[in-house]
N, C-alpha and C positions, 0 to 999 in steps of 0.2 A: 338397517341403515348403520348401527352401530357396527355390527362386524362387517359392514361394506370399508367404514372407517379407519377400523384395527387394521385389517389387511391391510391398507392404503398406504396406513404409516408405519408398516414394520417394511414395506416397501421401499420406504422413501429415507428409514434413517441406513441402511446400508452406506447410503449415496452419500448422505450428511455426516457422518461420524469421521472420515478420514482428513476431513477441515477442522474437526473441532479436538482431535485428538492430541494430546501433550505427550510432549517428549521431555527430555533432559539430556542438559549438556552435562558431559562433554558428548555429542553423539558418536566419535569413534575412539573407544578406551585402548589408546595406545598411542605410545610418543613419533607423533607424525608430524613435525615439526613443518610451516612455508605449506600449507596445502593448497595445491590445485585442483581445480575440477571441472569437468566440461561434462552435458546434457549429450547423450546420443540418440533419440528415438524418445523414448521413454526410461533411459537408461542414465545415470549418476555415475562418474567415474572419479576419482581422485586419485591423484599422487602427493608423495610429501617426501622430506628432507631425509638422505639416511646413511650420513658424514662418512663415514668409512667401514662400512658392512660390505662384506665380501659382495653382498647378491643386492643390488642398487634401486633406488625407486623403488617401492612397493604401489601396486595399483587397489585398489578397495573398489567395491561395486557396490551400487546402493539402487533401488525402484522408487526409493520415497525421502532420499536426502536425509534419513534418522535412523535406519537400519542398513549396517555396510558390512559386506565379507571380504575380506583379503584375495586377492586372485592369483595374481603373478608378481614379479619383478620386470623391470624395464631390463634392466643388464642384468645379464648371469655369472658374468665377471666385466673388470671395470677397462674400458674401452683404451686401446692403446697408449693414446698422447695422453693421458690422465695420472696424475697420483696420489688420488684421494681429494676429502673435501667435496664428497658429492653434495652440491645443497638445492634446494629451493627450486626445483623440475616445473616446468611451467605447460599445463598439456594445451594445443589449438590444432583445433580440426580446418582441415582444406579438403574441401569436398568429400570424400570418403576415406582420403588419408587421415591419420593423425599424427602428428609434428609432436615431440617433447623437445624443448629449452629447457638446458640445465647450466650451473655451476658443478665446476671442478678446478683443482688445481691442477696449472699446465705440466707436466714431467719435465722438461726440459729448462724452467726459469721458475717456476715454483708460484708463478700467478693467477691468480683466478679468472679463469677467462669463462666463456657462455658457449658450449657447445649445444649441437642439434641431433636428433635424432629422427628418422621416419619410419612409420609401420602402414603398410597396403589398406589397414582398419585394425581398430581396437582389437582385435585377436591375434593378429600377424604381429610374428615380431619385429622387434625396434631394430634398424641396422642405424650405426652411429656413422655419423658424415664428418667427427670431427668440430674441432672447436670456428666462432664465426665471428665472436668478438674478442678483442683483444687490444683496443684501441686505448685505453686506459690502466692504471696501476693497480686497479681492481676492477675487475667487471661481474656485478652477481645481480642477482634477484630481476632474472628476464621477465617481461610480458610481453603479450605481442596483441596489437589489434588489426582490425583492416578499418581503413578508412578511404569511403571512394574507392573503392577497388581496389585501392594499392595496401600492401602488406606491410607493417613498423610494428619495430620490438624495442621495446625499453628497458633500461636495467640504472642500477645505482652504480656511480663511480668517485674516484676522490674520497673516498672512505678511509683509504691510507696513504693518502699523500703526504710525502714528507714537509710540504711548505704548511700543510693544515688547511688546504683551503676549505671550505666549505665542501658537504656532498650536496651535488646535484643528478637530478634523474635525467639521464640523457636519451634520446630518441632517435634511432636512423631508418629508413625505409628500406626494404629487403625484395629480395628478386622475387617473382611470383610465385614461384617454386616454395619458398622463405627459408631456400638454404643459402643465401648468401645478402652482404651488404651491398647496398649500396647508396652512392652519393657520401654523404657528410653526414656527421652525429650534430646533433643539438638541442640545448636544454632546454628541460619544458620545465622545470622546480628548481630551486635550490633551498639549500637548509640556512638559512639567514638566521636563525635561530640559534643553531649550532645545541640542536636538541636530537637528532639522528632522524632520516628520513632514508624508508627504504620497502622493500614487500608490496611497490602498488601496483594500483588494479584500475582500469579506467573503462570508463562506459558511458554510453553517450544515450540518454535518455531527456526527449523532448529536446528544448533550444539547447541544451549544453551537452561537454563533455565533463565527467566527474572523475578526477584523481583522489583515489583513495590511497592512505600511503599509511606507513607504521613511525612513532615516533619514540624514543626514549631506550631505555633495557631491554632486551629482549633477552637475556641468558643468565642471568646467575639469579640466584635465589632473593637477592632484593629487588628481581624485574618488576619493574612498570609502564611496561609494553601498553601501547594505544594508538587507534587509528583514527588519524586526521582525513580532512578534506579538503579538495582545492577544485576550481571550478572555471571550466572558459568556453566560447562558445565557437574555437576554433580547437582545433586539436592541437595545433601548433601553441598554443598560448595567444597573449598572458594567461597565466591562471591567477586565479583572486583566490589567497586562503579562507576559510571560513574565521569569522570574530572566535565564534563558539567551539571553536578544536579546544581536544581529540572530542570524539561524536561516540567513539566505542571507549570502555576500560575496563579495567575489573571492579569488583564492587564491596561489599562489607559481607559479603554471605560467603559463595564457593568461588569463584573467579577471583585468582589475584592478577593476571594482565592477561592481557590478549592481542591480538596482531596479526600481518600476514597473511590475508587468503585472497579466495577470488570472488567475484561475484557471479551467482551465475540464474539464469531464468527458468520458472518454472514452463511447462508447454502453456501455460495460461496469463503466464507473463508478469509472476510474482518473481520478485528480486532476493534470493537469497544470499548470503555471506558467510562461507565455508573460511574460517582460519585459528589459529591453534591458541592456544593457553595453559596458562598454570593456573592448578589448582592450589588453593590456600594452605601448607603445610603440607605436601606434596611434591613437592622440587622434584625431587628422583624420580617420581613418576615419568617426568618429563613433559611435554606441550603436546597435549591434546585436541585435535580438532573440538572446537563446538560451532554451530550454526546460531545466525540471528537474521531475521529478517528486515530487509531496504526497503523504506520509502523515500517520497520527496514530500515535503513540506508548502504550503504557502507559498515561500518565499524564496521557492526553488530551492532549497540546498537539504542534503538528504540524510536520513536518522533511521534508526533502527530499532522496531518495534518496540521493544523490550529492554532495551539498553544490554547491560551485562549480566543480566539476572541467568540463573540457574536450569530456571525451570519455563518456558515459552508457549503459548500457543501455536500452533502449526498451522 
């Protein structure tokens, strides 16, 4: 009966040991700045920010969200109407295509507009269609969701207006395809604050939609990058901030800020949060992916495991 037992349970921790195994952030050691990432199969994919390198986008592959390899580049050189300022690639899958939204600056007026890109699937290359927003004096940090069937991307604008108004996240729905606009932009946030809002990510779980967004530094060595949240049960808004912003920060250990990514689901339907940071005394390193994981709370509004700590449960 005892060695019926032994057997049973060298059987059974195989199964159990990949839930209870620890990792450490930052999980991808290298300056991957605004990461995105989309689930394909069983597969982890990410892209991230990579300003003015010849060879653009870099893609990373991951099976477990804490182990990634480097794969490819999205462009192999930087797409005609562009000239430099690659930032913040946003990946979303449409059936067996996958779509990247990026920032660049346009060649011809020198503004950062949101172009698009398509690949037949993750292995085909990216053919670029060109920029698709341009409606604003700054257009960056795309996301895109579907709601009801119809296609919307959002991105930050008014970041360098010259009157100063406020930035707000604006929203317009996009042709089914999601290489083109359509109808009228309109805002879902603005920064009433006038504390920086930009990098969100929004997902609709249970009664609500959830806007996570980035507030404060994010670039120089006294960053204090942090991500808030806002919350409505329309996608259109209102959104109601949370009392308790920012929910993410850096902490007194290894994280000195953090911000920018996406969220994305496990096949079991755990919520994770892929976006980058500095490390304490590290600057030059640059902003490294780390991972934390999403809940919702009680009271509906939603927190993350572990906060900004180092070291996480998986």
């Amino acid at each position: 009966m005892k060695k019926f037992l032994f057997v049973a349970l060298l059987l059974v921790l195989p199964l159990l040991l990949p839930a209870q195994r620890r990792f450490e952030n930052p999980v991808i050691k290298a300056d991957l700045p605004d990461p995105s990432v989309v689930r394909i199969g069983d597969t982890y994919y990410a892209a991230g920010t990579s300003g003015d390198a010849r060879r653009v986008y870099p893609i990373y592959e991951s099976k477990d969200l804490v182990t990634w390899t480097p794969r490819y580049t999205i462009f192999n050189s930087w797409p005609e109407w562009t000239a430099g300022d690659f930032w913040a690639p946003e990946l979303f899958c449409l059936g067996s295509k996958v779509l990247v939204y990026y920032t660049a600056r346009q060649k011809s007026d020198s503004t950062s507009c949101i172009g698009v890109a398509v690949a037949e699937d993750i292995n085909s290359p990216f053919i670029d269609k060109g920029p698709i927003v341009k409606t604003t004096n700054e257009a960056i940090d795309a996301f895109v969701i579907e709601v009801d069937g119809e296609l919307y991307i959002t991105w930050k604008a008014y970041g360098l207006d010259p009157s100063r108004r406020p930035i707000e996240l604006l929203a317009q729905r996009l042709s089914a395809d999601g290489l083109r606009l359509v109808g009228e932009p309109f805002t879902l946030l603005r920064d009433d604050e006038r504390q920086g809002m930009e990098g969100q990510c929004i997902f609709r779980e249970g009664d609500y939609y959830y806007l996570l967004y980035s507030i404060r530094d994010c670039c120089t060595p006294q960053s204090d990058y942090a991500v808030s949240v806002a919350r409505s049960k329309s996608f259109f808004g209102p959104y109601e901030k949370y009392s308790a912003n920012p929910i993410l920060t850096g902490n007194d250990g290894k994280i000195q800020s953090c911000g920018h990514g996406t969220m994305v689901r496990t096949r079991k339907g755990r919520m994770f949060y892929l976006c980058h940071s500095y490390l304490k005394g590290k600057f030059r390193q640059g902003r490294q992916p780390i991972l934390e994981e999403l809940r919702i709370d009680k009271d509906g509004w939603p927190y993350f495991v572990g906060g900004p700590k180092a070291k996480e449960r998986f």
